[in-house]
Structure formats: structure tokens, C-alpha cells
N, C-alpha and C positions, 0 to 999 in steps of 0.2 A: 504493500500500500504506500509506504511512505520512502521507501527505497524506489518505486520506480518514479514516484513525480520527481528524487535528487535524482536518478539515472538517466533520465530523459530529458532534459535541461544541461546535466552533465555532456552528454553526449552530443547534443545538437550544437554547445558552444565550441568542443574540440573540433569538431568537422568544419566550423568558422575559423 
């Protein structure tokens, strides 16, 4: 639940 809204934010900023 609250690991993937931090994983998916994480990940969309690295691929930035």
C-alpha cells in the first residue's frame, strides 16, 4: 500500500 505510492514516484523521477 504505502510502499508502492514511495515506488512509483521513486521510479518515474529516476527515469527523469
Amino acid at each position: 500500500m504505502s510502499t508502492t505510492a514511495l515506488l512509483v514516484p521513486a521510479r518515474t523521477k529516476k527515469t527523469s
